[in-house]
Phi, psi and omega in degrees: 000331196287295185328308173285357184259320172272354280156032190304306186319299175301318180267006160259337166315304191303282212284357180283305183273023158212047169311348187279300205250017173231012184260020201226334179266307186295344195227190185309155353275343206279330157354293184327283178317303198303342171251353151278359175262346204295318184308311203294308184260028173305128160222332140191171199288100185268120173067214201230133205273126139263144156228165187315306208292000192278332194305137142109020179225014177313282183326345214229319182327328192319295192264056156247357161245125196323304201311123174294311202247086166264127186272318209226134153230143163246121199238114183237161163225042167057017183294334211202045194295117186071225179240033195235359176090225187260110185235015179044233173303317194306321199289359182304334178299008188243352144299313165330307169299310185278350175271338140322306139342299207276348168276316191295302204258315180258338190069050186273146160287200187243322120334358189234352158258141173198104186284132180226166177238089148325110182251076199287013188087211197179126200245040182243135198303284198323319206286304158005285191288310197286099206298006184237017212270125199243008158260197174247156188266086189209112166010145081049110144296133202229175184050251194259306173351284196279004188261279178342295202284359191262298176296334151310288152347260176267053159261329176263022159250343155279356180284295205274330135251100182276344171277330201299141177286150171209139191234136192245156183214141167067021176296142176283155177311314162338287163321292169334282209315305238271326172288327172317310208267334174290004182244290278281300162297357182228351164233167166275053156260153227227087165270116193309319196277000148261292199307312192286271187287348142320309182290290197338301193312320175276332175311317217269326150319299197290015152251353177290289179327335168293290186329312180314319205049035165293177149263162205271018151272022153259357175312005198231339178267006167248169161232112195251148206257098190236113165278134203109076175268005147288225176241038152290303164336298175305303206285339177289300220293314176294345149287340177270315144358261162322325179287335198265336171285345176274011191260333226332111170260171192269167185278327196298310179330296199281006168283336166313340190245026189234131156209142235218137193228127135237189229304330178298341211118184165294132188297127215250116139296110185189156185327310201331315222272097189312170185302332193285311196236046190277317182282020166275305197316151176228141169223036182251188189265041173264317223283112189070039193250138160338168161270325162292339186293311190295316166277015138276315176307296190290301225042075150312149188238027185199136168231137220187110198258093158243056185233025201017069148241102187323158157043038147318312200254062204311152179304328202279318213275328170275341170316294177288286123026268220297331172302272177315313174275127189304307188223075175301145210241142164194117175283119160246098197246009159308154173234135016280231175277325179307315163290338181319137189284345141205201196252147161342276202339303204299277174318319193277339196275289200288000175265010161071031176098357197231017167281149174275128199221138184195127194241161173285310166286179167292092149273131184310176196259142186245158149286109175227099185074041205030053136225168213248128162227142183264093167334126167277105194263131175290041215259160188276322180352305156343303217234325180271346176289334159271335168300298153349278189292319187285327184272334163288337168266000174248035187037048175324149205253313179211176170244128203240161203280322143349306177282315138005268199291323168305317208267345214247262220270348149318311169280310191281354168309320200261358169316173207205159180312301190275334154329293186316306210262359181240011195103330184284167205209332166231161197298161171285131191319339180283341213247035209251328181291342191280299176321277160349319176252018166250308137329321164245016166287308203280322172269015151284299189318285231258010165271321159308341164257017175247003174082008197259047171250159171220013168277093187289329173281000169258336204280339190266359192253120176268336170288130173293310180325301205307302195293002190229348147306298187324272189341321227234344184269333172300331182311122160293128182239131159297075196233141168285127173284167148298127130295112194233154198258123176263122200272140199249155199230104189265140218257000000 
């Protein structure tokens, strides 16, 4: 932190050429820690606040921060951080953290991000009390309210940057889906935690099948067991989905091959149930049944973890998977590591060695039977820093699920032979701005050819070479300019 208040240049230098062992610092898990501490360790203020009482003065708030050209914002309101719950204001680190990211990792420049905290209030008793707490101390806004100040909200960050990506981050599930879909067809907006882990999600198959040595059209040929049903939980499914209708199998077919468990069980078709996960719902005699009980029944060949719950993912339960699959693929991709629903340790043991293994936070390498296995993390890192960078240069009108889906086979394109062949399912974490800027050769290419790109010097480059030039020239590199002193010439 010390680096970054004094120091930008050096500290994105820093995270570039040491990403492997500092993106576990700036990002998951520690992000987490950095934001049940932030009233406490404040030293100073970064990006920008909206509140209840800011309303009808958004638009003009807009332009109190200088920058002509923000390419990227990330916005949270803190409902929902992580696996750590309602963390109100406390949650600005995590735009902060992704935005670090999206400089280090996408090469968004630093002057071109701008993290803000929708500060929609906060319904955690303790942040409530707590004399250091740096939001404001009021309920939750709820309903038609928090809606008002939301559509203000973002109108006045496209009147004021109209080209600019706006990424909603950390939404309580209640929420996410309905701001995605209420922006989604009239901006250029992103949400990571459903679209962002869906596409990992889909990289991160189509390299377990690589591993497999399947083709990546068997992806339509598993069947997944996903704990979590809120809308990270949705949104991977409904990313596999899409993958599997681009395949084409039918939608209905591929809602067929999915069952989705919260607190209840596998999800019971019935009003109870929102709109995102009503083609989920089952009404055969799958419908509340446990997940082990639903993968005795089921055979699931993929178990896919959001559910920030410790030991989700049960010994019986991996056990049982592991009879029938020769190499059962199982994710526990919650965050931080205290909620992954297990462990490296857990998965490679009880599954006697032959689980596919890829997690949200970072696990160390384990020893089993004399062999060493390196765990792959299954991280969004992957996917929005390039997804980003790309839908902001080629000043994209939305992000469309097309684009999406380029960048999801964009990540599993750079798994590299010898990766494949040690296990891994994503490229190794040193290799990830390289990843990244290949991710974003590809959802520039595929915004331009969908017509939403509005950068007329890329619409206009017909060379892959060329087009991948444009991009690389666009690259934020941390490097110190020249000063150079400018001499005025008086008339």
């Amino acid at each position: 932190r010390d680096l970054l208040d004094n120091n930008e240049t050096l500290f994105h230098r820093v995270l570039v050429d040491n990403i492997k062992e500092l993106a576990p610092v700036i990002y998951t898990p520690t992000v987490g820690e950095a934001c049940i501490e932030f009233g406490e360790a404040f030293r100073r203020p970064r990006g920008m606040y909206f509140n209840f009482h800011d309303q009808g003065d958004m638009a003009a708030m807009m332009y109190n921060w200088d920058s002509k050209d923000v390419q990227v914002i990330v916005v949270t309101d803190g409902s929902r951080i992580l696996g750590l719950g309602d963390l109100g204001a406390n949650g600005m680190g995590i735009p902060i953290g992704k935005l670090a990211l999206y400089t280090s990792v996408g090469g968004v420049a630093p002057h071109r991000v701008l993290p803000i905290m929708f500060d929609a209030g906060t319904d955690n008793e303790r942040l409530l009390n707590d004399p250091f707490y740096l939001g404001l101390k009021h309920r939750r806004l709820q309903g038609d309210c928090y809606y008002r100040m939301m559509d203000e909200f973002v109108q006045a960050v496209f009147n004021r940057y109209p080209k600019v990506l706006l990424q909603f981050e950390d939404f309580s599930s209640d929420k996410a889906m309905d701001i995605l879909n209420r922006y989604r067809h009239k901006y250029c907006v992103f949400n990571d935690d459903i679209q962002g882990t869906g596409a990992v999600a889909v990289a991160g198959i189509l390299g377990a099948l690589r591993v497999q040595q399947k083709p990546p059209e068997d992806l339509k040929n598993q069947r997944y067991l996903i704990a979590g049903a809120g809308s990270a939980g949705i949104g991977v499914a409904k990313a596999l989905v899409d993958t599997m209708v681009l395949e084409g199998m039918s939608r209905e077919d591929a809602y067929n091959k999915f069952w989705i468990c919260d607190i209840n069980g596998v999800l019971r078709s019935s009003n109870e149930l929102n709109e995102a996960q009503k083609p989920f719902g089952k009404s055969d005699e799958t419908a509340g049944l446990s997940p082990l009980e639903c993968a005795r029944m089921v055979k699931p060949t993929v178990l896919l973890g959001l559910s920030a719950c410790r030991g989700a993912f049960s010994e019986d339960l991996i056990r049982e998977i592991s009879k029938y699959c020769e190499r059962p693929v199982i994710y526990p991709l919650s965050n931080p590591i205290s909620v992954a629903e297990c462990t490296n340790k857990e998965a490679i043991q009880w599954s006697e060695g032959r689980a596919i293994f890829a997690s949200g936070s970072p696990f160390q390498p384990i020893e089993y039977n004399g062999k060493t296995y390196v765990p792959s993390q299954c991280n969004n890192m992957y996917i929005f820093p390039g997804l980003g960078f790309g839908a902001a240069v080629s000043q994209s009108k939305i992000v469309s699920d097309k684009m999406i889906h380029a960048a999801s086979i964009a990540v599993a394109e750079m798994v590299t032979e010898e990766e494949s062949q040690n296990g891994m399912v994503f490229p190794e974490l040193n290799r990830i701005r390289e990843v990244s800027q290949h991710v974003a050769l590809k959802v520039a290419l595929c915004s331009v050819k969908e017509g939403y790109a509005r950068n007329e010097t890329l619409k206009s480059i017909s060379d892959e070479e060329e087009f991948k030039g444009y991009l690389l020239s666009k690259t934020y590199d941390p490097v110190y300019v020249p000063l150079v002193r400018k001499e005025f010439r008086h008339v």
